[in-house]
Every structure is written in C-alpha cells, then in structure tokens.
N, C-alpha and C positions, 0 to 999 in steps of 0.2 A: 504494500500500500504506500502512497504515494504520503509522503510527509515525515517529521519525525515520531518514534514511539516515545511513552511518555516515560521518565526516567525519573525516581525518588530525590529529588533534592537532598544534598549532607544537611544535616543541622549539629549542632555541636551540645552533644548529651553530654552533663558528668557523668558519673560510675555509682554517686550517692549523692542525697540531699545533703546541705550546712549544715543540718540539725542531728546526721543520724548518729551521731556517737552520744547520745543523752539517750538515759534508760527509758524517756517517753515515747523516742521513736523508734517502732521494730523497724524492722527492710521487709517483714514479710509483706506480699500484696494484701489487699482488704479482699475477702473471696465475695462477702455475703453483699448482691445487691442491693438489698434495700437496708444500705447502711444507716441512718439514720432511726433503724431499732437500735443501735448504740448507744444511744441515748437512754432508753428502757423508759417511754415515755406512751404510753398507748394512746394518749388523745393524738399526738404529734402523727403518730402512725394513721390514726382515724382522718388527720387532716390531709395527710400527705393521698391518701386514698382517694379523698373526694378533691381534690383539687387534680387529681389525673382524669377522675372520670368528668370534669368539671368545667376546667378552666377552657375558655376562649381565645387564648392564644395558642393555647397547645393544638386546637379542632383547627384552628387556622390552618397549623403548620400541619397537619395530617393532612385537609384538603389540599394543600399545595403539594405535598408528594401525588395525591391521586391525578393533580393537575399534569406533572412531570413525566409521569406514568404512561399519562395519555401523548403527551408529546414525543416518549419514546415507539411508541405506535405508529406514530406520524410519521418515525425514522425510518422504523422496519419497514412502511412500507412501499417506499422509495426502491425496496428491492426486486419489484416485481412492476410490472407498463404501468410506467407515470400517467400514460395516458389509454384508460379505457370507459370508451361511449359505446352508447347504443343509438341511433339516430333514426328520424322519420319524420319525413315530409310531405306535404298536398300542396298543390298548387293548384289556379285556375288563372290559365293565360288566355290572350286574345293575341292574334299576331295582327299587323297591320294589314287592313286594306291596300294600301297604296305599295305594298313590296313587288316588284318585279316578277315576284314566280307566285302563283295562285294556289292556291291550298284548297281543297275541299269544303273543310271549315274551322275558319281561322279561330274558334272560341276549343279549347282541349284543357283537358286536365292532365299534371302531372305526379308520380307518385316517387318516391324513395326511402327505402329502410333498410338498414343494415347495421354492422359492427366495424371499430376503426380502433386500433391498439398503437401505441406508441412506447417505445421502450430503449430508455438509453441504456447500454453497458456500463460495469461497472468495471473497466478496463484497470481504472489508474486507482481504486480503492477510494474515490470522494464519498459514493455512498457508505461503505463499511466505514470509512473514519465520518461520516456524518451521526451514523449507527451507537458509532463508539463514544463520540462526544452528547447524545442525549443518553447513552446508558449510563455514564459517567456524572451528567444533569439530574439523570432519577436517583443515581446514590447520594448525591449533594444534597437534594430533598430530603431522604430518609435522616441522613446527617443532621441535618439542620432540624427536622423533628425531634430527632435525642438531644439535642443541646438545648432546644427550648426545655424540653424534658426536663435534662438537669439543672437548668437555671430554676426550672418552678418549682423544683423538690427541694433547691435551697434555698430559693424564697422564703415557700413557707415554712421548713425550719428556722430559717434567720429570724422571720415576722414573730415566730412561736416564740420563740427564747427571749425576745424583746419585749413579748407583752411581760413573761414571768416575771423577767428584772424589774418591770416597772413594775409592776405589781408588790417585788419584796421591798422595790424602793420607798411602795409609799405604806406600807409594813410597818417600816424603820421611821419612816415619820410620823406614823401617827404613833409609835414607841412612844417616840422622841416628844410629841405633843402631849403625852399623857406626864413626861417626865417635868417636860417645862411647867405645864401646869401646877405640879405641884412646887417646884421651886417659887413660884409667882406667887404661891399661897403664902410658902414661909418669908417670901422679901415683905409683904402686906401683912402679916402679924406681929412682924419684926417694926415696919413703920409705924402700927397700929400703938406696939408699945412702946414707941419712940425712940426705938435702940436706933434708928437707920432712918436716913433723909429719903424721898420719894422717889431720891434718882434709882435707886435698888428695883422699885416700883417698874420703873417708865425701863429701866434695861430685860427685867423679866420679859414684862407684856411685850417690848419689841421683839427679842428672840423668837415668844412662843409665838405672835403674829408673821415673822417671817418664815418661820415652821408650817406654819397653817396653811400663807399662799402656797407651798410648793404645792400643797396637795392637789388643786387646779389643773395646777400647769404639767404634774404628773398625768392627771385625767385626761389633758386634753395628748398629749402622747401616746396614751394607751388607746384610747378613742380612735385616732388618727391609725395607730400602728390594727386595729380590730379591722376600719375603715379598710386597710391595704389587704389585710388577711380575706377579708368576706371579695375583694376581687381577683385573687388567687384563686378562690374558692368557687368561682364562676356564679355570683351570688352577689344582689341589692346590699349595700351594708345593712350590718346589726347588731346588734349587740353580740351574737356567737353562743351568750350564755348555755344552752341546751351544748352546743358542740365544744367550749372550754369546761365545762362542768365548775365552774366560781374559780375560786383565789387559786394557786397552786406552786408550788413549790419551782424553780428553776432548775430546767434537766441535768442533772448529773451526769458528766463525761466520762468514760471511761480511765483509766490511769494509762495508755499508752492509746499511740495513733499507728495503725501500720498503714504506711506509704508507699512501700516497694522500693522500684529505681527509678528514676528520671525518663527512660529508655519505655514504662509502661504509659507514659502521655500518649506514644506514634498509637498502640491501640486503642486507649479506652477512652479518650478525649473525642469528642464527636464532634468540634469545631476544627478538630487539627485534620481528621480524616472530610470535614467537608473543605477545609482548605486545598488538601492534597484533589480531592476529587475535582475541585475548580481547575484546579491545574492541570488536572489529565482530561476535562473535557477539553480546554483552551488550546490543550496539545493539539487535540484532535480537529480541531477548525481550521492550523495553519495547515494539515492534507488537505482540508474543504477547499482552503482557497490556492493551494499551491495546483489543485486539479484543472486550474481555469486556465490554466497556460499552454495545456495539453487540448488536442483535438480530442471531442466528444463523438460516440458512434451511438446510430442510433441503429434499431429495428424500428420498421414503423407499417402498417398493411390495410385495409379495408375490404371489408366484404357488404356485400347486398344485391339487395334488387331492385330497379329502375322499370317503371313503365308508365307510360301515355293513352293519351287515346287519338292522338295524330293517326290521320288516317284511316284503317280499319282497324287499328289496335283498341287493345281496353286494359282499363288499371288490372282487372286480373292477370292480365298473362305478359308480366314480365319478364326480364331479363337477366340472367347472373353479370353482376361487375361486382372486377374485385382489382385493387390496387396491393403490392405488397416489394420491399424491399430497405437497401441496408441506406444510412446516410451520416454524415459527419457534419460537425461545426467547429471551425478553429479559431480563436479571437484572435488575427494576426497583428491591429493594427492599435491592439489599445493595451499593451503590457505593461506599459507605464503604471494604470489604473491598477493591473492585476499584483506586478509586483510589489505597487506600495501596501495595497490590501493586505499579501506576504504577509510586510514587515509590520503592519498595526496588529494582524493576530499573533504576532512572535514578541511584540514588543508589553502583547496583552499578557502573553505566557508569560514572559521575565516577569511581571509586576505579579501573576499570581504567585509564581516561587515566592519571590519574595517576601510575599502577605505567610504564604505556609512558613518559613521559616522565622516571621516576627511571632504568629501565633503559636508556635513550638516557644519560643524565647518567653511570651506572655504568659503562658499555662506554666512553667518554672518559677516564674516570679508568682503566681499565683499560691502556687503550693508552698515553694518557702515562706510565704507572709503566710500563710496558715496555722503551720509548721510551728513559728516562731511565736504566733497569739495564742498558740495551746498552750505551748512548753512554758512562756513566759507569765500570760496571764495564771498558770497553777501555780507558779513563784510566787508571784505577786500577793494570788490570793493567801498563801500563806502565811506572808508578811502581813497584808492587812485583817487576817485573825487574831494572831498578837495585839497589832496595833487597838483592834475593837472592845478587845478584852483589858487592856491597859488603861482605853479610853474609858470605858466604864468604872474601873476601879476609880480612876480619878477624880469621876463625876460624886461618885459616890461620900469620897471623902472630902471634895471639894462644900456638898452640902450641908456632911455632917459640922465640918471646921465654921461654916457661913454661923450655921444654931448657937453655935458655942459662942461667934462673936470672937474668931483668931481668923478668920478672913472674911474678906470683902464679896459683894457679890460681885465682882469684874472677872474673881477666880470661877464663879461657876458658871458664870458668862463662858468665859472660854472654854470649861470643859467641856459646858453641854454642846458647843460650834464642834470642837473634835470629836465628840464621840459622833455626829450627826453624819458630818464630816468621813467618820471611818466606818460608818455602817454603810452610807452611798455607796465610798468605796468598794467597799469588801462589794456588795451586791452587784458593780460592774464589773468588778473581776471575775466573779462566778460566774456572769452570763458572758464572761469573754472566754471561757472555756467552751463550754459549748459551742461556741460562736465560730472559736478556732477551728474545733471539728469537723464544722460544717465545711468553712470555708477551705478546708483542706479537701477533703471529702467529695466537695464539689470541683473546687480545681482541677481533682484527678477524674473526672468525671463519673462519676459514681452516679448510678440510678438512672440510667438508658434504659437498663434489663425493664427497667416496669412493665412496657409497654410488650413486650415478646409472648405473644401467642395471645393477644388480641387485636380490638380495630383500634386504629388512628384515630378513625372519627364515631363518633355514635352513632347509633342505630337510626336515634330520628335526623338525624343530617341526613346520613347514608337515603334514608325514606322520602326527605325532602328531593334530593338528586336525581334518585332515581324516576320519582315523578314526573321529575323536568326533561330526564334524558336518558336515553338507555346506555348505559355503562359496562354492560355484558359481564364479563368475572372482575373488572379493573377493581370493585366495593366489596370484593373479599379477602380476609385481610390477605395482605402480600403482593393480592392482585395473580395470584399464580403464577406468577414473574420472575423471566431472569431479567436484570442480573440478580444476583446473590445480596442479599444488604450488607456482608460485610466485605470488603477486602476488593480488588484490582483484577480483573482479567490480565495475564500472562501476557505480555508484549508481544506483538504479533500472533494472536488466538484469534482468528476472527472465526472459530467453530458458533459461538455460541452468540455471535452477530447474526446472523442468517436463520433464522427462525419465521413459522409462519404468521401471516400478516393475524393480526386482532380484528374480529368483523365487528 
C-alpha cells in the first residue's frame, strides 16, 4: 500500500516512579478495576454505579463511537463499485414537422431501464489505507469513551471525598462553637463579678461569631460540591440525602498505593492509546493522498433495455444494450495541489506524534503529583494529630488558668484560633488522602473495565435511534465489529480490512 505504515513513536519511560522507595508505594500493578472499592466506602461505590448508568456525557461519548462505527462502514464500502444504479426512463417526444425526412408519426414514446456499475481498483492501497485510517477513527472513539469513563469515576470520587471533608469540617466547628460558647459564658461571669473589663466580653462573642459565619460558607460549599455530584449523576440537583445517607465519616485510604511502572501508562491510559490511535489514523490519510499522484483504473459497464414506438415498434419489445469496459484518470497537470496536500497530512502526523508523546509526559506528571498527595498528605496528617491533640490540651488549661485569674483571656483567644485552626487542618489532610488515591488511580487510568460486557449507550437512546433509523447490528454492544477495541493491526495486515460491506 501506497504510503507510510504507522510506527510507535519513542517516549522516554523511567524504570520506577520518584516515590517508589517509600513503604507507601508497592511496584505491584493495581489488578482490581473498580479500584475505588479501596476506599471500603459502599455509598461511593452506589455513586460511582449510577453515575455510569447515568451520566450524559459519558451517553454522548458512547453515541459518538456508534457514530465512528458507522463511518467505518462508509470505508469498507468503498471496496466494492462506488458506483451502483438501477435506472429507468419514459419519455414522450414529438419530432419536428419541418425536418427534411418525414416520419410516419412524428409524436413516439420512448422507454429505458437497466443496470450501470462503476468500480475503481484499489491498485495503489488508497482504499485499504482509507479503511485503515477510519478503523483507526473507531478505536479513537472507543478511546475517548474510557477516558471520559475514567475522568467520571474520578469525579465523582473526588466530588464524594469533598463533600465528607466539609462535612467533618463543619463537625469541628460546631465542636468549636459549642467550646467558645462556653468560654463567653465564663468571660460574662467573670465581668459580671467584676474581676475583668468587657473587653474579655467583646473578644469571646467575636471569636464565637467568626466560628458561627464559617458554618454558611461551609454550606454553601457543600451545596455547590452536592450541586456538581447530582450532575455527574445525570440528575436535577438535590439534596442527594436518600443517596449520601446524612453526615458520614471521610473514606479511609488504604496504607499503600500500588502503581506499577511508568511503562503500564502505553496500556491502561485511554487518552494515551486515543493519542497513538490519532496518529495511526493521520498515518493512514498521507496513502489517501499520496494515491492522487498515481493514475486511477476504473471498471465501469451498463446493461439494459431501450425501446420506442418509432415506426412499427412498441415499448414492449425492446432491445438488449449494454456498454462495458476498463478506464483510467491521471491528475497530470495539478501536482503542485496534490503534493502540498502530501505535506499538510504528514505535517498533521508530526503534530499528532507529538501530542502522543506530550500526553505520555502529562499522564507521568499526573501520577507523581498523586503519588506525592498520598504519601505526603499521611505525613502530614500525622503531624497534625499531634498538633490537634496538643491544641486541645492547651485550650483546656488555657481556661482552667482564665477561672483562676493567672491568665488573660487573649490566652484562650488564641488557643481556641489553634485548636480551630488544627482541627481544619487535620480534616484536609484526611481528605487529601483519599484525594491522593484517587488522583493517582485515575492518572493511571483505572476504571475503563466498567463499561466491558455492556452498552455505551442505554436502552432508551439505543430505542430513541432506532426509531429514527435502522442501524442493523451497529446498537449491539461492540456493534459485532472489527477492529478489536484494544491494540493496532500488525503493519501491513490488511487481512482484516477487507470485510463484507454492512447493509
């Protein structure tokens, strides 16, 4: 076939992640799909569920593989007469009076119907690499369907984790609100018996009122973050209550992350394999147009029957005509047009390598910032357990000292800002665990498998479609199709190009 075969671009793999000599992170791969049971969180799991059978961006991307599907149909069948009619015609002529030779009777009918096929060879392989670059287009589809995949399964893990933190966040405030209240009490019976000036007063109630706004502004976070989840969820917002089941704890991570090597991106990333797939169609366009330079042969023939009623004839009893034979077209005088054409689809290939080898570079950075929020954020968190627990003693004795009248209340001013202060903390670090996991998890593209061994799209789409248009097997899942969804046809196979046409 006329053109180049399409050839894997280098990218430049480590041998291990920056992280993996820390006992968080194994080398082994992650085996189980729906990693985000990792978590041991069943509502998260109940979410992740309905937002597959659910969501509307994912139904999008399922219809646009059925769409690429069909366009590879459009390819295959370019391998057989581009051109087949049936034709038939009536006429009712009058000839002129005034012509030189006299007719009988100048008013006659005329009739024709037959068959006429047309069929270019596929001498130079433009069809099979046309073939090649839509099957190449249908796997970039299926591609791009797992990646939205895995972007909405880490959504709504992300979304999930975020409501829990806010949630323990305002946990810790209304702790904290219950704690300042009562500090407020002993500043106002301390002023009451006149041990202490009203400033003790006026610094309580501001604390415990800047305590109080956060609770709002937490709200409106949670709200907003419920908001993003109910459209994950393919779902009007709402409160979610009946599907979070109330308040709940923030998911606990596991104590190690296994990542693999660097080297399992080329498989399990489904942006990196619709990159590569861009690229092997794009391969296959500069044969489309490298074929235009060559003379094309055709087949081309007709049959049928002709008859009149000039004369003693009559439409019944016609006559066999049939035209049949070979022909060529060569662009000789416009190669200028043809070979810059070449160069835009080779200059389009260089720019997809390219993109493949940034988005190999990007999915790297992906997972070490992962990587580095798991390992780091469980540090963290550890530190600010201590910290929480030290914060509290302090508070504690800060009030007992206040009663006694051996300190001021500016000391329990400040305790109560640190301990407030290291409960937040600690609660973002907790959900920065989780958070890590994900985002590692997702990186390496985890959670494609959902979708294998059902449909793309739902039943009442599929019902809506097929109403409009007959679709034949293309709405069962797979479509009964090659190619394969996972992996390249063998450079130079065109076995399994040549298949018969989809009626």
């Amino acid at each position: 076939m006329i053109g180049p075969d399409y050839k894997q671009p280098a990218v430049d793999l480590p041998d291990r992640w920056k992280e993996s000599g820390q006992p968080a992170v194994q080398a082994a791969q992650m085996q189980r799909a729906d990693w985000w049971a990792a978590l041991n969180d069943p509502t998260l799991s109940r979410l992740v569920d309905i937002a597959f059978r659910q969501n509307l961006s994912l139904q999008a991307a399922g219809v646009r593989v059925l769409q690429s599907r069909a366009q590879l149909g459009i390819a295959i069948g370019d391998f057989y007469p581009q051109q087949q009619q049936a034709t038939a015609s009536l006429y009712r002529s009058r000839m002129s009076t005034s012509a030189p030779y006299q007719v009988v009777n100048p008013n006659y009918w005329s009739a024709n119907y037959g068959l006429q096929a047309g069929w270019e060879l596929d001498v130079w392989g433009k069809i099979r690499r046309g073939v090649e670059a839509a099957g190449n287009a249908y796997l970039s589809s299926v591609a791009a369907y797992d990646d939205v995949l895995v972007t909405l399964v880490g959504d709504v893990a992300s979304v999930y984790v975020q409501i829990r933190t806010l949630e323990a966040r305002t946990r810790i405030a209304n702790d904290n609100i219950v704690r300042q209240t009562q500090a407020l009490g002993i500043a106002r019976a301390r002023f009451e018996g006149g041990v202490v000036t009203k400033r003790d007063v006026y610094q309580a109630e501001y604390a415990l009122a800047t305590t109080q706004s956060s609770i709002p502004e937490l709200a409106i976070e949670r709200g907003k973050a419920v908001d993003a989840l109910c459209v994950l969820l393919g779902m009007p917002p709402s409160s979610l209550d009946s599907l979070l089941g109330g308040v709940s704890a923030i998911p606990s991570a596991p104590e190690s992350l296994m990542v693999g090597i660097p080297a399992d991106l080329l498989r399990r990333r489904p942006d990196v394999r619709q990159a590569e797939l861009n690229a092997a169609a794009q391969s296959a366009q500069i044969g489309v147009a490298k074929a235009a330079l060559l003379p094309s042969f055709t087949l081309s023939g007709s049959i049928g029957i002709q008859s009149s009623t000039v004369g003693q004839s009559s439409l019944g009893a016609g006559s066999l005509i049939y035209t049949a034979g070979p022909g060529f077209q060569w662009n000789i005088l416009n190669y200028g047009q043809i070979t810059n054409n070449v160069r835009v689809q080779d200059a389009r290939l260089q720019e997809q390598l390219i993109n493949y080898q940034n988005t190999v570079l990007s999915a790297q950075k992906e997972v070490e910032d992962g990587i580095l929020q798991f390992t780091q954020s469980r540090i963290q968190a550890e530190f600010l357990q201590k910290s929480l627990t030290a914060a509290t003693g302090s508070l504690r004795i800060a009030l007992l000292q206040y009663q006694e009248g051996t300190a001021d209340f500016t000391t329990v001013l400040t305790a109560e800002e640190n301990l407030l202060k290291a409960g937040n903390s600690l609660a973002v670090a907790q959900g920065n665990i989780p958070l890590g996991l994900i985002q590692t998890y997702r990186a390496m593209g985890g959670g494609w498998e959902l979708w294998q061994g059902q449909d793309r799209v739902t039943q009442k789409v599929k019902d809506e479609m097929a109403e409009r248009t007959d679709w034949g097997t293309l709405l069962k899942p797979e479509g009964g199709a090659w190619p394969p969804v996972r992996g390249l046809p063998a450079p130079g196979d065109v076995t399994p190009l040549i298949r018969p046409p989809e009626w």
